[in-house]
PALUMKOL-346699 format. One line per field, with one value per residue (C-alpha): residue number from 0; chain; x, y, z. Coordinates in nm, 2 decimals, always signed. Layout:
N
nr [NUM, ...]
kette [A, ...]
x [X, ...]
y [Y, ...]
z [Z, ...]
//
This chain:
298
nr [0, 1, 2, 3, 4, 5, 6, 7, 8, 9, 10, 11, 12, 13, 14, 15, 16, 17, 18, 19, 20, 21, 22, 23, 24, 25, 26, 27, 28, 29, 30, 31, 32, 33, 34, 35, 36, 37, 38, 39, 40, 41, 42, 43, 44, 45, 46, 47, 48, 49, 50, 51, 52, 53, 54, 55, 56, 57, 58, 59, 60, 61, 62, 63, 64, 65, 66, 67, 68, 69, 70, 71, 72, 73, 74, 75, 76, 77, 78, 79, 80, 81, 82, 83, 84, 85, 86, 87, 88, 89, 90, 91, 92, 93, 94, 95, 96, 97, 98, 99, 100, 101, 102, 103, 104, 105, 106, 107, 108, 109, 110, 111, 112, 113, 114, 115, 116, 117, 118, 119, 120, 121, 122, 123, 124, 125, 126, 127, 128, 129, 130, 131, 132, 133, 134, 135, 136, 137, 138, 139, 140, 141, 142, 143, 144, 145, 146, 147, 148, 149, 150, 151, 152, 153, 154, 155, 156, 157, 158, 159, 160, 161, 162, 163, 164, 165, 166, 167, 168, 169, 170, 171, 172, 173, 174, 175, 176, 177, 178, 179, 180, 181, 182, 183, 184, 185, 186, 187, 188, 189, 190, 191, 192, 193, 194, 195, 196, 197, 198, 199, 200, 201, 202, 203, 204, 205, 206, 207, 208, 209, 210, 211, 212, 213, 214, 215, 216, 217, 218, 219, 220, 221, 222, 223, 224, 225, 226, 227, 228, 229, 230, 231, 232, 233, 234, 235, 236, 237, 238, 239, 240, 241, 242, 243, 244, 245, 246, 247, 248, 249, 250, 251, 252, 253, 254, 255, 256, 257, 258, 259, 260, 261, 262, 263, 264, 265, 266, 267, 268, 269, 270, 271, 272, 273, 274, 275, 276, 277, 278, 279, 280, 281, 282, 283, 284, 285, 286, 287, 288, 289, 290, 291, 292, 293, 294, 295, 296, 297]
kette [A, A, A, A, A, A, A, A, A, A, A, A, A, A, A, A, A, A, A, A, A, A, A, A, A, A, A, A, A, A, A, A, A, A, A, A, A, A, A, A, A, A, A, A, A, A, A, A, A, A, A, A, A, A, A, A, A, A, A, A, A, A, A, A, A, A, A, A, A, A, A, A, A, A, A, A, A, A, A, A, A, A, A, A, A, A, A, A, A, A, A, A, A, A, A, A, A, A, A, A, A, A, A, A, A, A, A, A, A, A, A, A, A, A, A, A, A, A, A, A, A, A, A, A, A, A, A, A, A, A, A, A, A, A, A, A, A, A, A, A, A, A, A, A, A, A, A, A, A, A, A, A, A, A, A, A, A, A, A, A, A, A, A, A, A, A, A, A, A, A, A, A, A, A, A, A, A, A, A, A, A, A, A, A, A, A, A, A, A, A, A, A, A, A, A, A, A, A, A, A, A, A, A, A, A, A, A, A, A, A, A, A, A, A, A, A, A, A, A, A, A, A, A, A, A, A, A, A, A, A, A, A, A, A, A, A, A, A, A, A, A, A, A, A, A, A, A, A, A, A, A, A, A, A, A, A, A, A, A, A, A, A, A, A, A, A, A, A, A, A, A, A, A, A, A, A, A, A, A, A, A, A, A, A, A, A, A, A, A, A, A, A, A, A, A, A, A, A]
x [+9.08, +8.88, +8.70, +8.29, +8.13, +7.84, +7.67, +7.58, +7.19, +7.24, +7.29, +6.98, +6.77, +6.54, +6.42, +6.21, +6.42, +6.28, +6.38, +6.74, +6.82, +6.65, +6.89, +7.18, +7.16, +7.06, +7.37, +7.61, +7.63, +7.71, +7.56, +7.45, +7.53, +7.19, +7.21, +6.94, +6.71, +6.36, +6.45, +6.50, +6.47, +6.37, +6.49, +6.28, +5.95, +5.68, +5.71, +6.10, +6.01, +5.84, +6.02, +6.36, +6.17, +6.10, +6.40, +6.61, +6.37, +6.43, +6.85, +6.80, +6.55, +6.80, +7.12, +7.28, +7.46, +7.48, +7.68, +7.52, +7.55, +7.45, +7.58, +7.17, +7.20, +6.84, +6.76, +6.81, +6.75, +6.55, +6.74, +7.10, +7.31, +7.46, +7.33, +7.37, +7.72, +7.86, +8.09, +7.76, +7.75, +7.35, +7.21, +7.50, +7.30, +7.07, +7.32, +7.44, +7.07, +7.10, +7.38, +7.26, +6.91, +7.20, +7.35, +7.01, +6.88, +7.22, +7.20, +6.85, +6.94, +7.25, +7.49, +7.84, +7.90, +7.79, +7.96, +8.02, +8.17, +8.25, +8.08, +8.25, +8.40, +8.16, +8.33, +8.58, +8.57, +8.95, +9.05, +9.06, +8.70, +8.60, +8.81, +8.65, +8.28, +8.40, +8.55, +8.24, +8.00, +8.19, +8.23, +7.82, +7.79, +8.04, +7.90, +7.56, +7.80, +7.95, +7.66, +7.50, +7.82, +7.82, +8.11, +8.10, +8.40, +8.46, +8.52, +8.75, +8.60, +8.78, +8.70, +8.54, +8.75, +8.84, +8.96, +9.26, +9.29, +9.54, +9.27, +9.04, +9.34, +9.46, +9.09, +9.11, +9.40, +9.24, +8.96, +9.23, +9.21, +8.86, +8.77, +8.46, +8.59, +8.69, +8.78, +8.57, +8.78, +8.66, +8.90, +8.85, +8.89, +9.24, +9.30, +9.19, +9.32, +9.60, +9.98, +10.02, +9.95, +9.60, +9.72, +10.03, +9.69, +9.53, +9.83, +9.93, +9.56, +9.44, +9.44, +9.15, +8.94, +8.58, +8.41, +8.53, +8.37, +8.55, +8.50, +8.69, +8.83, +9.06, +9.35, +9.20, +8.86, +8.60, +8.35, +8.27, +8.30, +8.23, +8.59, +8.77, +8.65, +8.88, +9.28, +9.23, +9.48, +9.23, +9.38, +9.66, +9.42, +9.21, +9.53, +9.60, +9.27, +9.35, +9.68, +9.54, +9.27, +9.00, +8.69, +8.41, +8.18, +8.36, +8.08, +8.06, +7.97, +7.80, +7.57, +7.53, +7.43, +7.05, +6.93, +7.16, +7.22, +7.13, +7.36, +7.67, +7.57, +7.64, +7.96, +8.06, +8.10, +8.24, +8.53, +8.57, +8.62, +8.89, +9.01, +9.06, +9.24, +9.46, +9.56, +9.91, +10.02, +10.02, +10.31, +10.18, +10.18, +10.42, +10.28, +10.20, +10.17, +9.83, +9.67, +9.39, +9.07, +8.79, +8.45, +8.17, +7.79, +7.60]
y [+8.30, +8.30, +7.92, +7.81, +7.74, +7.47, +7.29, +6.95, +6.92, +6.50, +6.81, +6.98, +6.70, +6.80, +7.09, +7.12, +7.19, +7.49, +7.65, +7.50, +7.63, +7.99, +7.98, +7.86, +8.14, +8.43, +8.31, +8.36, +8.00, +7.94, +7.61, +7.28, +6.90, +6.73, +6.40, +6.19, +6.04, +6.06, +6.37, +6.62, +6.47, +6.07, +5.93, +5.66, +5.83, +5.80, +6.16, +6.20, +6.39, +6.66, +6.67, +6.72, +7.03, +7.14, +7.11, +7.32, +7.58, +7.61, +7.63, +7.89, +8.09, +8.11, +8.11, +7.80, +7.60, +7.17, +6.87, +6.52, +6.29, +5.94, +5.86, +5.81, +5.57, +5.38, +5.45, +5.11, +4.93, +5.01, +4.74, +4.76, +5.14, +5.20, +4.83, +4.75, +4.88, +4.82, +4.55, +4.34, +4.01, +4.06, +4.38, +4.53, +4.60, +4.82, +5.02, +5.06, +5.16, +5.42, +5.55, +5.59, +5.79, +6.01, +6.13, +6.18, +6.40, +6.53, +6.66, +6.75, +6.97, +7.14, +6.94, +6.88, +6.61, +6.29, +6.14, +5.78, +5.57, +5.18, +4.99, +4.79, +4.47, +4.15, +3.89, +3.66, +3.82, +3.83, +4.20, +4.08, +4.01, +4.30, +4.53, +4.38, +4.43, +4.79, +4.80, +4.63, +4.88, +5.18, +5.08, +5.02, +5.39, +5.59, +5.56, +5.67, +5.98, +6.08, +6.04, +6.34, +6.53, +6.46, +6.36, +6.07, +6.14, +5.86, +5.95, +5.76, +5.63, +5.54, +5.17, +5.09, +4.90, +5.20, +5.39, +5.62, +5.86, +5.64, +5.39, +5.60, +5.68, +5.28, +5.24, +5.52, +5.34, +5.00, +5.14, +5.36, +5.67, +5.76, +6.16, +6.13, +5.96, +6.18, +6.21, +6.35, +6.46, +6.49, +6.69, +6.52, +6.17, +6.31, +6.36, +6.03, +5.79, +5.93, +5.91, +6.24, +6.57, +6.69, +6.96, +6.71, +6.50, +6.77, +6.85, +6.54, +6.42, +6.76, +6.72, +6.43, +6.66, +6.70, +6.72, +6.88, +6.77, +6.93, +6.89, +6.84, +6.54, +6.32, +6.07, +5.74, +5.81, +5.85, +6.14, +6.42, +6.75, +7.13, +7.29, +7.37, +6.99, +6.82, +6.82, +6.93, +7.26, +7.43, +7.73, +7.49, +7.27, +7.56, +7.70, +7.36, +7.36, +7.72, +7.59, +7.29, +7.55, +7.35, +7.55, +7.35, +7.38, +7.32, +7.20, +7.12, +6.81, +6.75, +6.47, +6.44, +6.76, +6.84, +6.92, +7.24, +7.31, +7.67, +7.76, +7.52, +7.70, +8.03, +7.94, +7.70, +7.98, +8.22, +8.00, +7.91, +8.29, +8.29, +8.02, +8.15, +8.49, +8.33, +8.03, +8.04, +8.17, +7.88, +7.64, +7.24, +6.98, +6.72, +6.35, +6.15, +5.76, +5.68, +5.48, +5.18, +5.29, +5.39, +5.40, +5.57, +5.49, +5.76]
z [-2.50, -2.21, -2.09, -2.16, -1.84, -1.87, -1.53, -1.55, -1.53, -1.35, -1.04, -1.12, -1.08, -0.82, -1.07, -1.35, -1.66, -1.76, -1.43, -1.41, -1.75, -1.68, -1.32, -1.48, -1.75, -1.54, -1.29, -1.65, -1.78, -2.11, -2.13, -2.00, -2.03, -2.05, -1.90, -2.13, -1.80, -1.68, -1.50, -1.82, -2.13, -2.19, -2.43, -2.45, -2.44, -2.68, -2.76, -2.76, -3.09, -2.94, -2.59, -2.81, -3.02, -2.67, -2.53, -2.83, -2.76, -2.44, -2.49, -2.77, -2.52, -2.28, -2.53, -2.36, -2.58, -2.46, -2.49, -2.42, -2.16, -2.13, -1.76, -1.61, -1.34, -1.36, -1.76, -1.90, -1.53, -1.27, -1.02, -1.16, -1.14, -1.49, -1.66, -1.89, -2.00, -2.32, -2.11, -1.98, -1.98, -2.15, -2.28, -2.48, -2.77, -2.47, -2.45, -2.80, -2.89, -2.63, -2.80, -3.16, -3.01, -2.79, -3.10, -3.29, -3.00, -3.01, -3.35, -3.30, -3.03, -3.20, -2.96, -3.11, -2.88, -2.70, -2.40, -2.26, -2.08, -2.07, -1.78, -1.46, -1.58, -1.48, -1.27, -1.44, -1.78, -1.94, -2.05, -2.41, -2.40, -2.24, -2.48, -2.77, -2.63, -2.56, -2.93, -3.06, -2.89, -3.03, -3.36, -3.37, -3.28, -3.47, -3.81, -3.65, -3.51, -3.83, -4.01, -3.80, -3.74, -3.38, -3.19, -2.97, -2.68, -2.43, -2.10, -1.86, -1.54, -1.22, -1.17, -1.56, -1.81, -1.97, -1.63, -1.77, -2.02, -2.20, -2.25, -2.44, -2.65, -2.69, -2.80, -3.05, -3.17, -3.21, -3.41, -3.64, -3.49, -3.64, -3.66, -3.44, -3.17, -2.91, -2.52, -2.20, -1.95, -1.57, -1.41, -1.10, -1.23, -1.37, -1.00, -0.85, -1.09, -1.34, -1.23, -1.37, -1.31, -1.44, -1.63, -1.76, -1.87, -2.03, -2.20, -2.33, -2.49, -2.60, -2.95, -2.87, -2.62, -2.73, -2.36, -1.99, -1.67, -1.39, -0.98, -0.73, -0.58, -0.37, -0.50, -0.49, -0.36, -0.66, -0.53, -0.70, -0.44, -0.44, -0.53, -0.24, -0.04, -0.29, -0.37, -0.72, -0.82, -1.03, -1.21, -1.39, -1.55, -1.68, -1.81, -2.00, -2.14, -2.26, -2.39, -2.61, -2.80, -2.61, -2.70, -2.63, -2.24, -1.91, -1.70, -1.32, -1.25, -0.90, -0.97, -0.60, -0.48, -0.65, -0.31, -0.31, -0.70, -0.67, -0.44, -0.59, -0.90, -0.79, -0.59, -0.85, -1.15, -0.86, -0.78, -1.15, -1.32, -1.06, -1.12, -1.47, -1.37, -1.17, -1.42, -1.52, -1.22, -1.00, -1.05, -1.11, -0.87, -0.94, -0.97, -0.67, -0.63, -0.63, -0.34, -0.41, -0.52, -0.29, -0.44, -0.23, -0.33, -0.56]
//
């Protein structure tokens, strides 16, 4: 079974759509995650509507298949990165709403999926609190998700509540392990936060995987680099994802980096096909301790 390739689109951000999505295809994408922003697709705009119709055209023109993603940083505030989260103080239900138009433009577009995430805990908030606003939040969305047949898949962020992938599986468990409620994986958060292995992660939560980011990055230091500027042993994890049935896009996520998408483009799907032909031949890292968190600025 050989892996999806998709690009994340929050990389292409200095291009119109239409010309990202005609690159990406002519490089031999198979798809795209479509950050919902200002950039590509607003979902917010008076004509969301149209702009959708618009949109699904242009996948089907160019026979890329998409997942969702809801990660824009100014969408919901133009002063405050991310806010609100579905851990805010104020301005949960912001977020929630964001959520319910995600999966409608989701299943609008033929996207199986929508991706998440938390929020940053607020100052001085107990962990019970915060895990009920992130309970609260999902719940709100999920019967919006299976109502449309669109799964929503949380993805663990380094320095959010839910941080680990054992989080998003504690929450699933909370909520009684409902059918649409899925993980996103970012390979390179496996690498930065988790005690284990990233391919041990993959292999341990892949009956739950609905969603694969994957970049390269450093333990303890949450920035999302080319492959090859990271510590990230590539061909294992693409063999774990082989090894759980995972069929869905693995997308490169360089949210960073518009300024040189094209060329990350083509040296991104380079690395990753061989990456592929050599998975299963590299032996996999044993676990390291992790040091404290470094966060640098997007």
């Amino acid at each position: 079974m050989s892996l999806r390739f998709g690009y994340g689109l929050n990389g292409f951000t200095d291009h119109r759509l239409e010309d990202a999505l005609a690159l990406l295809a002519d490089l031999g994408y198979e798809g795209v995650a479509l950050t919902l922003d200002h950039a590509h697709l607003d979902p917010f705009a008076r004509d969301v509507a149209a702009r959708v119709r618009r949109v699904r055209a242009l996948l089907d023109r160019y026979a890329l298949d998409v997942v969702v993603e809801t990660g824009a940083r100014f969408l919901l505030d133009p002063r405050l990165k991310h806010e609100p989260t579905l851990v805010s103080d104020a301005g949960r239900e912001r977020r929630v709403d964001l959520l319910h138009r995600a999966v409608r433009i989701a299943a609008d577009l033929g996207a199986p999926v929508v991706s998440c995430w938390s929020g940053v805990a607020p100052v001085g908030v107990p962990t019970t609190e915060l895990l009920r606003r992130v309970d609260d939040g999902i719940a709100q969305v999920l019967p919006v998700a299976d109502a449309h047949g669109v799964d929503l898949a949380v993805e663990p962020e380094p320095g959010m509540v839910v941080e680990r992938v054992a989080d998003v599986l504690d929450l699933r468990r909370r909520l009684g392990d409902p059918d649409r409620l899925r993980l996103t994986i970012d390979v390179g958060h496996l690498r930065c936060v988790e005690d284990d292995d990233p391919a041990a992660v993959v292999l341990a939560a892949g009956p739950h995987l609905a969603n694969v980011q994957i970049d390269d990055m450093r333990r303890g230091v949450h920035e999302h680099l080319p492959f090859g500027e990271g510590e990230v042993d590539v061909p294992p994890v693409l063999a774990a994802f082989r090894a759980v049935g995972y069929r869905g896009l693995v997308s490169v996520e360089l949210p960073r980096h518009p300024w040189a998408a094209p060329t990350l483009a083509a040296q991104s799907l380079r690395f990753l096909r061989a990456a592929e032909r050599a998975a299963g031949a590299l032996p996999t890292r044993r676990p390291t301790t992790r040091p404290p968190l470094q966060e640098v600025p997007s």
